[in-house]
C-alpha positions in Angstrom: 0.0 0.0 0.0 1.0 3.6 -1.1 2.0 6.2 1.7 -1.3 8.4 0.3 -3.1 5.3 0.5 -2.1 4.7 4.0 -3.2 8.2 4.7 -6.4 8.2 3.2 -7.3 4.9 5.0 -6.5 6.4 8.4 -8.5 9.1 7.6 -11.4 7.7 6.2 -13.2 8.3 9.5 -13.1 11.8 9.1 -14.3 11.9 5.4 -17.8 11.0 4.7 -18.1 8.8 2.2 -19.7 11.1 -0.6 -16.8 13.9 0.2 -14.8 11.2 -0.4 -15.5 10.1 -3.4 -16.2 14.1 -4.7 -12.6 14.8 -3.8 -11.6 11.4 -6.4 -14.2 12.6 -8.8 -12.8 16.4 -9.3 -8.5 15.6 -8.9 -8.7 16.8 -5.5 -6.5 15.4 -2.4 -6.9 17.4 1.2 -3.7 18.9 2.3 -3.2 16.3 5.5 -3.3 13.6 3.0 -0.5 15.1 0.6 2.5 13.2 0.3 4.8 15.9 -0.8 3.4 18.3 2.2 3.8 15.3 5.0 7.5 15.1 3.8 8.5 18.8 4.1 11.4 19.0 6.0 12.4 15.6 6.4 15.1 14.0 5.1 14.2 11.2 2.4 16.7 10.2 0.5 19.6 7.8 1.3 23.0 7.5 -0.2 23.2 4.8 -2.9 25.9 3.1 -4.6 26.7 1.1 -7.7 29.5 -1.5 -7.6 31.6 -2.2 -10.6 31.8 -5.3 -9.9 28.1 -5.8 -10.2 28.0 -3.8 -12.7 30.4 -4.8 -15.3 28.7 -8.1 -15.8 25.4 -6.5 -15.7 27.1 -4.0 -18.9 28.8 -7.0 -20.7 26.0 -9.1 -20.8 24.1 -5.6 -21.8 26.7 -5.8 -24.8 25.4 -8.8 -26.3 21.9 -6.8 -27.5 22.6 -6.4 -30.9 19.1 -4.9 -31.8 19.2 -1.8 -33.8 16.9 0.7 -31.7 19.0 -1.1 -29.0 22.2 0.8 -30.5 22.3 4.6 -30.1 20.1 4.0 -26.4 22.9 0.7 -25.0 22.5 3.2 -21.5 22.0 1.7 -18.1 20.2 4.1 -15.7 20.7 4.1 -12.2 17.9 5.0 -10.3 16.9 5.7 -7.0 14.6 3.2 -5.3 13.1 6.0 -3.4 11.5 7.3 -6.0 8.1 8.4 -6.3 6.6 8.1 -9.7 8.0 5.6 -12.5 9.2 8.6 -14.8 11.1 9.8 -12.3 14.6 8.8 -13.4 16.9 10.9 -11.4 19.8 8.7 -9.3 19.6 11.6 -6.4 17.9 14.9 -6.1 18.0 16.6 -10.0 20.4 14.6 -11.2 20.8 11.4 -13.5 23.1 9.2 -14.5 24.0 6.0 -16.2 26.8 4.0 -18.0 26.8 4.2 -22.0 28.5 1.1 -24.3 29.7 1.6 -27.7 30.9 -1.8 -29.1 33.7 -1.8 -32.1 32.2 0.0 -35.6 29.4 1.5 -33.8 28.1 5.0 -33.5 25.4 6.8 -32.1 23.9 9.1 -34.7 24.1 13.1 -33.8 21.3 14.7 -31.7 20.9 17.2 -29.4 18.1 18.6 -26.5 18.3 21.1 -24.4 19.8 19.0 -21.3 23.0 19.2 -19.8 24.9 16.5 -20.4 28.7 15.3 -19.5 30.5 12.0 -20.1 34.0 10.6 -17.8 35.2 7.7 -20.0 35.5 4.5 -18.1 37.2 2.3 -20.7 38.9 2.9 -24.1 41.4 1.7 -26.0 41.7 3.8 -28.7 39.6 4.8 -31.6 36.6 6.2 -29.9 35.2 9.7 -30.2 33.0 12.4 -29.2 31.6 15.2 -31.7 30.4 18.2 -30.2 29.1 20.7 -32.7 31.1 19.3 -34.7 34.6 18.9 -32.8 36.0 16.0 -32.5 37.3 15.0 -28.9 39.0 11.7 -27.9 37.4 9.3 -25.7 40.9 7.8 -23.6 40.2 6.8 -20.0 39.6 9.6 -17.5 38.7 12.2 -19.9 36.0 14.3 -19.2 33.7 15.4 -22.7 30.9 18.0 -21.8 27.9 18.0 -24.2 25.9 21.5 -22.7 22.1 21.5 -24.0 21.5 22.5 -27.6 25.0 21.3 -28.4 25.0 18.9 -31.3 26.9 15.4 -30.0 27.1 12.2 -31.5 30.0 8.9 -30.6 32.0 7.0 -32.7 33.9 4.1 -31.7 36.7 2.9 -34.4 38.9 0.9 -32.2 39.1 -3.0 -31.5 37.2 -2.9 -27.9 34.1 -1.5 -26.7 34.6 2.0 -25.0 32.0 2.4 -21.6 31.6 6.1 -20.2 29.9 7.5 -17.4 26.6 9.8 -18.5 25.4 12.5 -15.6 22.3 14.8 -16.8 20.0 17.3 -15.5 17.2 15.4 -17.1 15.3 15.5 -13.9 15.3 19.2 -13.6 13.9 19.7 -17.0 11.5 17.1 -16.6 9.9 19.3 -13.2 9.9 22.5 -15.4 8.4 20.6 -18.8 11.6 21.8 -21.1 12.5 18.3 -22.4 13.0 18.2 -26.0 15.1 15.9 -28.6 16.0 17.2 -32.0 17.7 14.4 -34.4 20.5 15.3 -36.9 22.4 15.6 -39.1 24.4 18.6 -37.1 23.6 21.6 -38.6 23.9 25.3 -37.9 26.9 25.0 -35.6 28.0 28.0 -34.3 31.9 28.8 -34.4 34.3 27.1 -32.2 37.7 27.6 -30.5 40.4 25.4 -31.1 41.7 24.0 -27.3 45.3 25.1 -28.1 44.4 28.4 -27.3 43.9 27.3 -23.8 47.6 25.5 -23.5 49.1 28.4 -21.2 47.4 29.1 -18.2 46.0 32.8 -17.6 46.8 33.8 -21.3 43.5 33.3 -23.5 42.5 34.8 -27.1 41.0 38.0 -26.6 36.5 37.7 -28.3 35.8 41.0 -28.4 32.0 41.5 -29.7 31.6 37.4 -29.7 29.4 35.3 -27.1 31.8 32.7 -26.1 31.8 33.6 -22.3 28.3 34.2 -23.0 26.8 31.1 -23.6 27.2 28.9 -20.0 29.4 26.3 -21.0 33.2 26.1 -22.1 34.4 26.3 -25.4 37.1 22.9 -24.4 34.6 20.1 -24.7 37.3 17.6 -23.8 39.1 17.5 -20.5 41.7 15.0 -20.6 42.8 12.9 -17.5 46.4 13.7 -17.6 46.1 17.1 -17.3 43.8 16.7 -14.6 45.9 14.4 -12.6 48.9 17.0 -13.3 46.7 20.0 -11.8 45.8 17.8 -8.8 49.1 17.1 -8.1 49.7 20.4 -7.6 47.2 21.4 -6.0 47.7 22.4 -2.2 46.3 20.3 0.6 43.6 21.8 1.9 42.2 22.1 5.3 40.2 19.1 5.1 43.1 16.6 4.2 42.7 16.5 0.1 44.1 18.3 -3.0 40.9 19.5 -5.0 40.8 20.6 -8.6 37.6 21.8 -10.9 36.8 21.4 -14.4 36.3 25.1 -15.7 35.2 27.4 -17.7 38.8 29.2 -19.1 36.5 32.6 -20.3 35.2 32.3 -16.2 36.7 31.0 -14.1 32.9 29.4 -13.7 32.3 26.0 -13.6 32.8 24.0 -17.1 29.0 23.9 -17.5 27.3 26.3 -15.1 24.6 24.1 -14.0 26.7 20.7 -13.5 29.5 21.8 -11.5 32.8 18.5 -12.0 35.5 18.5 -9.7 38.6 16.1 -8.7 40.1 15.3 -5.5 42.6 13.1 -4.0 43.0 11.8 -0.9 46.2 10.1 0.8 45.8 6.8 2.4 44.6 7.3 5.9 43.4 10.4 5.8 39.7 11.6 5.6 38.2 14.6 4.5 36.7 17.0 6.5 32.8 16.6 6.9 30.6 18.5 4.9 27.0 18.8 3.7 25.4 21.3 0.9 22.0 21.8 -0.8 23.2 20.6 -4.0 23.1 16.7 -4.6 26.2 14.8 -5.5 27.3 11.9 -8.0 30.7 10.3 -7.6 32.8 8.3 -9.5 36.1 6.5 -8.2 38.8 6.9 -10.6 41.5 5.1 -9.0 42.3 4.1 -5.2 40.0 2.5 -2.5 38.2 3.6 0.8 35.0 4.6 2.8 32.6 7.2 2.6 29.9 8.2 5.1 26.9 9.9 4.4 24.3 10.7 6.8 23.9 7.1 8.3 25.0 5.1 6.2 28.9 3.9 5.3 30.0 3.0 2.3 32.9 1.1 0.9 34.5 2.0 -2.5 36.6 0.8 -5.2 37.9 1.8 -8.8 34.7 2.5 -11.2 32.3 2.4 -8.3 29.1 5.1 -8.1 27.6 6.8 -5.5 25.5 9.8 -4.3 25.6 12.5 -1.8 21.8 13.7 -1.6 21.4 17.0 -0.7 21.4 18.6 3.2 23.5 15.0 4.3 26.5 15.4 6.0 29.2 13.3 4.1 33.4 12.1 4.6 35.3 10.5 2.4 38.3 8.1 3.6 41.0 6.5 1.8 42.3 3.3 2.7 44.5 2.4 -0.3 45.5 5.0 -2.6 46.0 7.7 -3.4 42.6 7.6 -3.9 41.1 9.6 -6.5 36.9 10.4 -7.0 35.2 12.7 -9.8 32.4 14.4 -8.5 29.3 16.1 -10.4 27.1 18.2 -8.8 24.3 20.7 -9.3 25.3 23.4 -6.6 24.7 25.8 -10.1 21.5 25.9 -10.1 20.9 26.5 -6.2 23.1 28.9 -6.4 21.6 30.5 -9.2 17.8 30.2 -7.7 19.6 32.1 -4.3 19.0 28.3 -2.4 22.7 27.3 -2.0 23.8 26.9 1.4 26.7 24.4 2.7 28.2 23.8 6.2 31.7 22.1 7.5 31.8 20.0 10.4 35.1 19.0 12.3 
C-alpha cells in the first residue's frame, strides 16, 4: 500500500463517504493527506551506490543486445529506489546518471536537447570519439567530454574494444519544469568554435571582443583530458580538510565548465579523511583510482575503482581513503541552487 493510501485509510473516519468520493471525482486530495506536504522538512533520501563489480557483468552481458533501436540508447540508468513516480529517473535529487556502451564499428547518430549532459570515460582503448558541434574530442580513460544543452553530439567508436563512459544529466530538472525536448541530426547550424590550443598556457586566453563565447554557459574545451587533470591535482595544495581539489572550468570564467553541472577532482592520501561537509546541492561520484569509505548521513559506504555513489542534498558526508592515493570525480548541481539564491553548505570537524 502507497504512503497516500495509508493516509487516506487512516482518515477515512473523518471523510464521509460522498466527500470522499467528490474529492476522487474532481483531482482533488486534502492537504493532510499530501504526500509531498507530509515530507517537508524531512530527510528522504539515502545515499546509494553502484559497484563495478556488479556492474560490469550487468554492462557485458548488456553488450550482447545487438538490436538496432538497441544501438544509439545501450545506456543503463541508475535509479533511486526511493523514488516516487516511475518517470522519475533521477539517481539523487536533480540529477541522473548512467553507464553508455559503444561496441567496435558502432556509433550513435548526432542529436541534441536542451539538457545538460557530461560523459568521464571508463574504458577505451583507442579509436573512440565524441563530436560536439562538430569537434571531434578523444574518448581515452579519464577524460571528461561536456555536451551542454543544444549542443549537437554524436559517438563514434573505431577501435578493436568496446569503450563504456559514465553519462550525468540534468534530465530530472527539465523534466519538473516541462523543457524536455530531442532534436535528431544531421548537425547543422553550428555556431563557431575555439580550437583547445588556445587554452595550453594558463592565464593567457584569445581576446573575443564583440563574440558570445563567455556568454553562452558552457566552455568552449569540450574535452578534458585525465592527464592534465591528474597533473593539476598534483599540484594542488592540501587543503584544510586533508585532500588536493581541482575543478573542471570554464577558461573565459573562471565558472564551472557547465554552469549548472559543477565537476571536480580530488585526492586523498591513504589514511586520511576529508573533513565533513553537507550542501543543498546533490552529488554523484565516481572512483577513478584508489579504495576507501565514505559516510553519508547514516549510512557507510565502501568504495573501489569504477564504483558510483551519491551524496543527496542537506547529508552530511566524509570521504576516507584506505588504499590509494585515492582519486573520486564528482558532479554536482550546486549551479542551479546557487543560481535560484537556495545554496547553502556547512563544514563540520
Amino acid at each position: 500500500m502507497s504512503t497516500h493510501e495509508n493516509s487516506a485509510a487512516a482518515s477515512t473516519d473523518v471523510i464521509p463517504e460522498a466527500l470522499r468520493r467528490a474529492y476522487n471525482d474532481n483531482n482533488i486530495i486534502p492537504l493532510w493527506e499530501s504526500v509531498p506536504a507530509a515530507l517537508f522538512g524531512k530527510q528522504v533520501e539515502e545515499a546509494q551506490a553502484w559497484h563495478w563489480k556488479t556492474m560490469g557483468p550487468i554492462i557485458k552481458a548488456t553488450s550482447e543486445i545487438k538490436a538496432e533501436h538497441v544501438l544509439d540508447r545501450r545506456v543503463l540508468l541508475m535509479t533511486n529506489p526511493r523514488r516516487l513516480h516511475a518517470w522519475d529517473e533521477a539517481a539523487t535529487g536533480q540529477l541522473a546518471f548512467d553507464f553508455q556502451m559503444l561496441l567496435p564499428g558502432e556509433r550513435a547518430a548526432a542529436h541534441r536537447h536542451p539538457m545538460n549532459a557530461l560523459r568521464f570515460i571508463v574504458e577505451s582503448s583507442g579509436g573512440a570519439k565524441t563530436i560536439v558541434d562538430g569537434k571531434d574530442c578523444v574518448m581515452e580513460p579519464g577524460d571528461l567530454i561536456i555536451t551542454p544543452g543544444w549542443c549537437w553530439h554524436e559517438h563514434v567508436s573505431e577501435g578493436k574494444d568496446p569503450v563504456i563512459w559514465l553519462d550525468v544529466l540534468d534530465v530530472p530538472l527539465h523534466n519538473v519544469l516541462g523543457t524536455t525536448g530531442f532534436q535528431p541530426g544531421p548537425t547543422r547550424d553550428v555556431r563557431p568554435q575555439l580550437q583547445d590550443g588556445a587554452f595550453v598556457t594558463p592565464g593567457i586566453f584569445p581576446r573575443l571582443d564583440g563574440s558570445d563565447f563567455a556568454g553562452r554557459g558552457y566552455s568552449p574545451m569540450y574535452r578534458y583530458a585525465w592527464a592534465d587533470a591528474v597533473r593539476a591535482l598534483e599540484a594542488a595544495p592540501v587543503a584544510a580538510d586533508e585532500s588536493r581539489q581541482v575543478r573542471y572550468s570554464n577558461p573565459l570564467t573562471g565558472g564551472p565548465c557547465m554552469d549548472l553541472l559543477d565537476s571536480t577532482l580530488f585526492q586523498l592520501e591513504v589514511g586520511k579523511a576529508m573533513r565533513k561537509y553537507k550542501s543543498s546541492a546533490s552529488t554523484v561520484c565516481y572512483v577513478v583510482e584508489g579504495h576507501g569509505t565514505s559516510r553519508i548521513g547514516d549510512k557507510t559506504i565502501e568504495w573501489s575503482p569504477r564504483d558510483v555513489f551519491t551524496v543527496p542534498a542537506h547529508l552530511w558526508a566524509s570521504h576516507l581513503a584506505k588504499e590509494g592515493p585515492a582519486r573520486v570525480f564528482q558532479v554536482s548541481n550546486s549551479g542551479l541552487y546557487r543560481r535560484l539564491g537556495y545554496f547553502n553548505e556547512a563544514f563540520g570537524e
